[in-house]
Backbone as a ProteinNet text record, in pm:
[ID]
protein_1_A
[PRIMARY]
XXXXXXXXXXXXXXXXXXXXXXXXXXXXXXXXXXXXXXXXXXXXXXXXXXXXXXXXXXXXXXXXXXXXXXXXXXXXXXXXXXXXXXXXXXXXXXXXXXX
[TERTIARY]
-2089.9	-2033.7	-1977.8	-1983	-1950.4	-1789.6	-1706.8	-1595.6	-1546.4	-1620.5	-1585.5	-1570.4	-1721.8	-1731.6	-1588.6	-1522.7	-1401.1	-1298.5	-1312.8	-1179.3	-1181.9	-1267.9	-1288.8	-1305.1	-1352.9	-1309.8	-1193.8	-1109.8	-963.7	-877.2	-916.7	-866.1	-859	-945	-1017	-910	-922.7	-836.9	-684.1	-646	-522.7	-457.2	-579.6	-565.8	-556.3	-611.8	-653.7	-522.1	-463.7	-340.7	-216.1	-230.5	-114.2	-155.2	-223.5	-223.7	-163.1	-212.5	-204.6	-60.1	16.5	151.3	214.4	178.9	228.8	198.3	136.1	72.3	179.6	187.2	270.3	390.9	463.5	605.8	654.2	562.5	584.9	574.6	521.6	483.6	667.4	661.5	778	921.1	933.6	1033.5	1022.2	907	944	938.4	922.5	964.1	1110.1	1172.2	1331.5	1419.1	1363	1453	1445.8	1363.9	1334.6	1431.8	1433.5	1508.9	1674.5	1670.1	1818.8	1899.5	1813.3	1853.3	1813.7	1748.5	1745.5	1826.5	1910.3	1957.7	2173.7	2170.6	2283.8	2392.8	2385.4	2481	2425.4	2507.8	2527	2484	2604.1	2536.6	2456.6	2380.1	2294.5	2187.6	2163.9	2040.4	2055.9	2139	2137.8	2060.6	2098.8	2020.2	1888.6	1870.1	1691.5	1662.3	1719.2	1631.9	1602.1	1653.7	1656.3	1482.7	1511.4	1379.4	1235.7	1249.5	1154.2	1104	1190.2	1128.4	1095.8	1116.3	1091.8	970.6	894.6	790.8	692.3	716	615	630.3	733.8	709.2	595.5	600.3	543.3	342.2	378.7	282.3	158	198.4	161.9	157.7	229.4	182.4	81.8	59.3	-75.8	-193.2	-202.6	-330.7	-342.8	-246.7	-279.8	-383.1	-293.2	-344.8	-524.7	-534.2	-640.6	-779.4	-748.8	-837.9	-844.3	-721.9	-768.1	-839.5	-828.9	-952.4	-1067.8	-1088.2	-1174.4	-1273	-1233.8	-1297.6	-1358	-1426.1	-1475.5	-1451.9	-1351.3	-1357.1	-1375.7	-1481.7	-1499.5	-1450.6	-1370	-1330.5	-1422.3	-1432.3	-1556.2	-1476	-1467.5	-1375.3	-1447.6	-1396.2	-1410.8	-1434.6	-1435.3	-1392.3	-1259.3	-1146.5	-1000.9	-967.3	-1021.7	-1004.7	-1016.2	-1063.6	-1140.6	-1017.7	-976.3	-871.4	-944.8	-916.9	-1017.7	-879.6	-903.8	-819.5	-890.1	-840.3	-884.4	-826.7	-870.3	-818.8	-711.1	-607	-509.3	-543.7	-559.7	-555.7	-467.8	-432.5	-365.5	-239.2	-133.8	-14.7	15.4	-48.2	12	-28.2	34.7	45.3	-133.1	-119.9	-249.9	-251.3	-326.2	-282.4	-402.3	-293.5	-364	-399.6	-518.1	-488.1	-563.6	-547.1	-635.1	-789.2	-917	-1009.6	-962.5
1726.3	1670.1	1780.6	1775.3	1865.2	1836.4	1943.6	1908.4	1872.8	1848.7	1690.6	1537.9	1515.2	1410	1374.7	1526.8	1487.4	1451.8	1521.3	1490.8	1354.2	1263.9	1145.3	997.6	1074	1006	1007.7	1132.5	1097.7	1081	1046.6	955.5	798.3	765.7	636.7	605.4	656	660	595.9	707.5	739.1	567.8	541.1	435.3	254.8	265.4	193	189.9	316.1	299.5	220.8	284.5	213.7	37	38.2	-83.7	-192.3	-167.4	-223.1	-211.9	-99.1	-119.3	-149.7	-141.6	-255.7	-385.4	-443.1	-599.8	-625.3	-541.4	-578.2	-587.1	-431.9	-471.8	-585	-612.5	-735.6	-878	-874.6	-983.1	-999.9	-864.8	-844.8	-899	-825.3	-883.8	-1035.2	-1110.7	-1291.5	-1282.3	-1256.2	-1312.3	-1268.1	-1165.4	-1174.6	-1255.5	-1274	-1386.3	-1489.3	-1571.9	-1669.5	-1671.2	-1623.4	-1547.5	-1568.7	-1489.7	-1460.8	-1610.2	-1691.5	-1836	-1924.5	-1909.5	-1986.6	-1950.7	-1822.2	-1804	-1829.5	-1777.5	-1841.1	-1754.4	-1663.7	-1584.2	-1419.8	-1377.4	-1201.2	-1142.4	-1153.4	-1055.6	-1070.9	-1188.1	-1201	-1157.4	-1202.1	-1119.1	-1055.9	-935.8	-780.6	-731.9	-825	-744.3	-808.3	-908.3	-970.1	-897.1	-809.9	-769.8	-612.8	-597.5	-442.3	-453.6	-508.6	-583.9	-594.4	-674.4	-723.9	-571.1	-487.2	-436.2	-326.8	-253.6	-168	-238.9	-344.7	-418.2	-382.8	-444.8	-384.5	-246.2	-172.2	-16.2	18.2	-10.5	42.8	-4.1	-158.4	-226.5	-130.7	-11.4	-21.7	175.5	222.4	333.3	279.9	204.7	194.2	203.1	110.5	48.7	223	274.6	417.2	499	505.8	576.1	538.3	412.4	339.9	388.6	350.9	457.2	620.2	601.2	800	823.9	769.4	784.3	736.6	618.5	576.7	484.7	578.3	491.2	579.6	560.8	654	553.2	555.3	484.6	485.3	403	451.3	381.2	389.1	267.4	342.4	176.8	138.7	22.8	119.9	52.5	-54	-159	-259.7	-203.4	-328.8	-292.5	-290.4	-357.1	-355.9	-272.4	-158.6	-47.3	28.5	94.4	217.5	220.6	306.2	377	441.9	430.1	430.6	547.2	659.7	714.9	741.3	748.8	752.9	855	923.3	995.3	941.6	1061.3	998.3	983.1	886	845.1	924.7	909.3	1010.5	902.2	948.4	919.5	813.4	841	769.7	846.1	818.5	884.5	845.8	944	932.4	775.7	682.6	556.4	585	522.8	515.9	356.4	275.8	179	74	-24.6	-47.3	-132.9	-130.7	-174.7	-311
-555.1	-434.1	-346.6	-156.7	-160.5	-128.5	-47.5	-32.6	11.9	166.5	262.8	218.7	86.8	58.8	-39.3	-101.2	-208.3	-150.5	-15.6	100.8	139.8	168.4	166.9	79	-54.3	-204.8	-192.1	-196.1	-196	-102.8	-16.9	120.5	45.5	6.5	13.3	-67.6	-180.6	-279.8	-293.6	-185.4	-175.2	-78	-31.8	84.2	-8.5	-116	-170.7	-279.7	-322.3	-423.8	-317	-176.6	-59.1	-62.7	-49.5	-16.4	-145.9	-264.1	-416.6	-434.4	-384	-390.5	-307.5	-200	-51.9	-89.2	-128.6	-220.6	-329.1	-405.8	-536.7	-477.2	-450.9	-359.8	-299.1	-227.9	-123.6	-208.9	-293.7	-425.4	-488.2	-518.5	-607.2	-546.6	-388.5	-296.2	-288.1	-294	-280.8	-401.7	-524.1	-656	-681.4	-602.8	-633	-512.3	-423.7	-296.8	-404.8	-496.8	-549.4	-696.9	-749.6	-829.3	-825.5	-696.4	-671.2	-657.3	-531	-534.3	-662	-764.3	-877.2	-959.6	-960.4	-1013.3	-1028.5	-891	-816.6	-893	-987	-1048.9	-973.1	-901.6	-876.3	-999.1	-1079	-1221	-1312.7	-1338	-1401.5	-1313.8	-1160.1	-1062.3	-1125.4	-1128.8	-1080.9	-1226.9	-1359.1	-1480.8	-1450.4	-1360.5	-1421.7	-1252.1	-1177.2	-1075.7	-1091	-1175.3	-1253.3	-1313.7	-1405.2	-1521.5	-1447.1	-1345.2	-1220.1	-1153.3	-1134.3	-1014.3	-1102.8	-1224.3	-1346.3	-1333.7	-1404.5	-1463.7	-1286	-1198.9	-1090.2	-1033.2	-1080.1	-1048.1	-1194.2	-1289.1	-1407.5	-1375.8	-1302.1	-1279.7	-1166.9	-1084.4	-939.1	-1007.6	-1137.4	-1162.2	-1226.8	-1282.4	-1404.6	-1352.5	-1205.4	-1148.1	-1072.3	-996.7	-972.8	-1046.2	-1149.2	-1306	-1340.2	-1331.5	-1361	-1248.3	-1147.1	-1006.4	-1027.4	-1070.2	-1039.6	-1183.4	-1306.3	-1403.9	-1418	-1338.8	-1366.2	-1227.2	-1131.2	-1022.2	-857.5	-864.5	-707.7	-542	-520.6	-424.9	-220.7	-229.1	-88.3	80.4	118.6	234.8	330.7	379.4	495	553.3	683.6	756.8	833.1	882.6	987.8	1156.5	1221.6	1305.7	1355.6	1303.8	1302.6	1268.2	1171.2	1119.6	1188.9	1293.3	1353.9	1451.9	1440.4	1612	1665.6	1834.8	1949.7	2007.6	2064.5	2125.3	2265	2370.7	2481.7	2619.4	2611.5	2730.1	2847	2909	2972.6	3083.9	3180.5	3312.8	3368.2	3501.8	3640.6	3646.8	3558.6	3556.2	3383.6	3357.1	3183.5	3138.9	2979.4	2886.1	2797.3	2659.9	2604.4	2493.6	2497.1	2448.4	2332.5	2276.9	2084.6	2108.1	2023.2	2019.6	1910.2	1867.7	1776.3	1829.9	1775.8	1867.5	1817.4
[MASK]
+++++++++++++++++++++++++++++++++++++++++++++++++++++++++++++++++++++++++++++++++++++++++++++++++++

């Protein structure tokens, strides 16, 4: 492979571990709002939100772990995906934007 294509494996990669833990996190945050009100005790949360967020930090190294041994991954973006940058017109600034 050469070393563009590795620069882009591990783009992909790297894009694909963000997201799996942006997913879980966000999983994890409504399973402790839920939690917290079922639970209705401060100190008991605080030991079962300890527990919770250990178990999806441990959860979100594994699946990491798991891609980087055992997986080649390639993103292929959309069209929601692609940023369009565009030259500045005669009095604005340079606009980023999504297509």
């Amino acid at each position: 492979m050469g070393n563009r294509e590795d620069v882009v494996l591990k783009r992909s990669a790297d894009k694909l571990k963000k997201e799996v833990a942006d997913n879980v996190l966000k999983s994890t945050d409504a399973i402790l709002n839920i939690v917290e009100v079922a639970l209705g005790d401060p100190a008991r949360y605080k030991i079962v939100r300890s527990k919770i967020l250990r178990s999806a930090n441990d959860a979100v190294r594994d699946v990491k772990k798991t891609i980087d041994m055992n997986y080649q991954v390639l993103f292929v973006p959309t069209n929601e995906d692609i940023i369009e940058v565009q030259r500045p017109s005669v009095g604005s600034v340079g606009v980023v934007r999504k297509a």
